[in-house]
C-alpha positions as a LaTeX table, in Angstrom:
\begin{tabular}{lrrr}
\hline
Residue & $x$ (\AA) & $y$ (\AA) & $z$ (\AA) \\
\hline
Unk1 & 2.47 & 35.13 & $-7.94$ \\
Unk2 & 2.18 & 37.80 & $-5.18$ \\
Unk3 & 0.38 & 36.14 & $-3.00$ \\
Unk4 & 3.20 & 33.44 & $-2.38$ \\
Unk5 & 5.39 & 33.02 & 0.17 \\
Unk6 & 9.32 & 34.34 & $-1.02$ \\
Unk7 & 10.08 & 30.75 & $-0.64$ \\
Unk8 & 7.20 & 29.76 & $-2.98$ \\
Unk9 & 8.24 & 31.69 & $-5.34$ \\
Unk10 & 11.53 & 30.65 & $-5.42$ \\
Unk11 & 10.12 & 27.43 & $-5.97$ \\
Unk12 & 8.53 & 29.01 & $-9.10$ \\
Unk13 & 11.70 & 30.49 & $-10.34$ \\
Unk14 & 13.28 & 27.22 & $-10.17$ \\
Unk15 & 10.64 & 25.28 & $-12.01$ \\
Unk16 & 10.26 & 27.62 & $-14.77$ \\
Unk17 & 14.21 & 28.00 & $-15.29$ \\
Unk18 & 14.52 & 24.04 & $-15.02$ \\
Unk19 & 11.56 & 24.03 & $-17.33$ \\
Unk20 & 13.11 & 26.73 & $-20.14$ \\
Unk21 & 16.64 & 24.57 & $-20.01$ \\
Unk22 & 15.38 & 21.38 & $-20.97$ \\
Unk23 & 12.68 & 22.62 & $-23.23$ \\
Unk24 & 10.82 & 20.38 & $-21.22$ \\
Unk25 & 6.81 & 19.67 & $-21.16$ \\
Unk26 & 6.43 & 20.56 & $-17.14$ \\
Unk27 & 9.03 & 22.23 & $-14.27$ \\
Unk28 & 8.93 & 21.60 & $-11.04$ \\
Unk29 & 10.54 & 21.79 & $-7.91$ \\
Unk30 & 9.91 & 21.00 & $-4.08$ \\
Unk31 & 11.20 & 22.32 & $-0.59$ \\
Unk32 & 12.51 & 19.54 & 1.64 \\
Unk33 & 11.10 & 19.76 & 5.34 \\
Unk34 & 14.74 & 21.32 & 5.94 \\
Unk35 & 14.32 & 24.18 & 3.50 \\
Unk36 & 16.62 & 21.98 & 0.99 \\
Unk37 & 15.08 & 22.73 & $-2.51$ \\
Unk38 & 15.07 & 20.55 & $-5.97$ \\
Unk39 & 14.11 & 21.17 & $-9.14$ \\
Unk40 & 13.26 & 19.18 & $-11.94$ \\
Unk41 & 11.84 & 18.69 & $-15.48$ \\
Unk42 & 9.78 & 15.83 & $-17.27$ \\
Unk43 & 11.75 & 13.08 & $-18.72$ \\
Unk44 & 10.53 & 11.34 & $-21.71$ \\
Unk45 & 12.70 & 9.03 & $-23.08$ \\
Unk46 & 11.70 & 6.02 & $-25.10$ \\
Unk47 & 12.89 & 3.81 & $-22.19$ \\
Unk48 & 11.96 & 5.96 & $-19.12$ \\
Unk49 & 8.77 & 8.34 & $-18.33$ \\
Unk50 & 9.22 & 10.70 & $-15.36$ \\
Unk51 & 6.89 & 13.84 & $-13.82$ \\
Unk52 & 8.80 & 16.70 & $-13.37$ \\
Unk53 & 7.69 & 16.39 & $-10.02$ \\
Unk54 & 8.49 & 12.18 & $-9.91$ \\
Unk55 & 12.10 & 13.35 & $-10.87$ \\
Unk56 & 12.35 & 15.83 & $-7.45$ \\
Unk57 & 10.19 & 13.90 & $-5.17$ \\
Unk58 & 12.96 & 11.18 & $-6.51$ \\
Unk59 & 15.83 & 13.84 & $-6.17$ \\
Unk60 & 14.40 & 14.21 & $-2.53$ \\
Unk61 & 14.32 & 10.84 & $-1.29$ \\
Unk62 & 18.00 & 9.97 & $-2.93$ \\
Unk63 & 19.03 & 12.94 & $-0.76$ \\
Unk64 & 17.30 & 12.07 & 2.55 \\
Unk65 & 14.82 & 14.31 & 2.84 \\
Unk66 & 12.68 & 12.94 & 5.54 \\
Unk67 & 9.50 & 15.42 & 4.71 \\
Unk68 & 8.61 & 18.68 & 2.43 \\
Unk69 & 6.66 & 21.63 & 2.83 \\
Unk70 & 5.65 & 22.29 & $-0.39$ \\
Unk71 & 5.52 & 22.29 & $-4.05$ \\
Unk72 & 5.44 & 23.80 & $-7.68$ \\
Unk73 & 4.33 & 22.21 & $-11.10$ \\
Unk74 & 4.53 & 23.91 & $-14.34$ \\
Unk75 & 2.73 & 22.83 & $-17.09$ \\
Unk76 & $-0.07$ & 22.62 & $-19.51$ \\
Unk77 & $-2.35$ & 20.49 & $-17.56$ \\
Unk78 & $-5.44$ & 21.64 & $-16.05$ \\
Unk79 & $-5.08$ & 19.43 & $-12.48$ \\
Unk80 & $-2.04$ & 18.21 & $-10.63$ \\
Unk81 & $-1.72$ & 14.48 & $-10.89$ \\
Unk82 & $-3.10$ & 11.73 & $-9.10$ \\
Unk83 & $-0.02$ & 9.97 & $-9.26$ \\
Unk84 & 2.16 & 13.11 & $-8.64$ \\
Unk85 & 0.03 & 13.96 & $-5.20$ \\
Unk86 & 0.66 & 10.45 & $-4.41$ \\
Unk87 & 4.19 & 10.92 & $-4.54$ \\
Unk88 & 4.42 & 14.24 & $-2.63$ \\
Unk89 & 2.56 & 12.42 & 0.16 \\
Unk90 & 4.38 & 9.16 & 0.38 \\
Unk91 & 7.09 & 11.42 & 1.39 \\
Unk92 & 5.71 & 14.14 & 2.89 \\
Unk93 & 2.29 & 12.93 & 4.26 \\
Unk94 & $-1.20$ & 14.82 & 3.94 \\
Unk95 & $-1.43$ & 18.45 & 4.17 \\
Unk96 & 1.74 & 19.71 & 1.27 \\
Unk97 & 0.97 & 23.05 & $-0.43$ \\
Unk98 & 0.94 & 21.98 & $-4.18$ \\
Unk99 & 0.95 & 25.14 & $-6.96$ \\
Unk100 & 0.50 & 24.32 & $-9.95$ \\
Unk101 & 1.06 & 27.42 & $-13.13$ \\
Unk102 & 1.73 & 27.63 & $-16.38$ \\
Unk103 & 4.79 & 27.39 & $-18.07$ \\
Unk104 & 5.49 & 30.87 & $-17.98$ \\
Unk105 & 4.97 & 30.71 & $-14.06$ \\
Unk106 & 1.45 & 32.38 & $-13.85$ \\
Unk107 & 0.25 & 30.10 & $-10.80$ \\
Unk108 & $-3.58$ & 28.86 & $-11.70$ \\
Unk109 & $-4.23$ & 27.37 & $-8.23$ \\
Unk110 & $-3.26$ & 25.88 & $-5.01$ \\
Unk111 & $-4.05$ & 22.33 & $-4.01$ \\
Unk112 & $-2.73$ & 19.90 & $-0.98$ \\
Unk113 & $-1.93$ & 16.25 & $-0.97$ \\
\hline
\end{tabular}
C-alpha cells in the first residue's frame, strides 16, 4: 500500500473498515470528483444483490456526484468486475484508477475503467 496516494489509501481504510463491520464478502469505497468519499459493502439479501462498489457508485449518484477520481475493491476475486467498471464509468467516464486488494487491504493491482 505504499505506493498509493494518502487519499488512496484512505480509500483502503474505508473499504476494509466498511468491509470488517458488516462481515461482508467485498469493501469498497470511491472518491467523488470533489474529494467527497463513500464507502460501502456487498449486499446480499434474498431480495436484493449489490457490489460493494454498486452500493457507492449508487451512494455517489444519490448524492450528486457529477464524476470520481478513483476507486478501491476488497475482496476475494481475482479481477474487478465487468459490471462494476461499467458502473464506475457511467459516472465517471474512462480513465478511473480502480485498486482492487484483499480483504485485509494488501492491494493486488491497479486497473482503469
Amino acid at each position: 500500500m505504499s505506493d498509493l496516494s494518502a487519499e488512496d489509501k484512505k480509500l483502503v481504510t474505508l473499504a476494509r473498515a466498511t468491509r470488517a463491520r458488516t462481515n461482508a464478502a467485498e469493501g469498497a469505497a470511491v472518491r467523488d470528483a470533489d474529494g467527497r468519499t463513500y464507502a460501502g459493502a456487498t449486499v446480499a439479501l434474498s431480495s436484493l444483490q449489490v457490489s460493494a462498489i454498486g452500493v457507492c457508485v449508487a451512494m455517489a449518484v444519490a448524492s450528486g456526484a457529477k464524476g470520481l477520481e478513483a476507486a478501491v475493491v476488497l475482496t476475494d476475486a481475482d479481477a474487478v468486475s465487468p459490471e462494476d467498471l461499467s458502473a464506475l464509468r457511467d459516472i465517471g467516464g474512462e480513465g478511473i484508477v480502480v485498486h482492487r486488494g484483499d480483504t485485509r487491504g494488501t492491494i493486488a493491482e491497479t486497473v482503469s475503467s
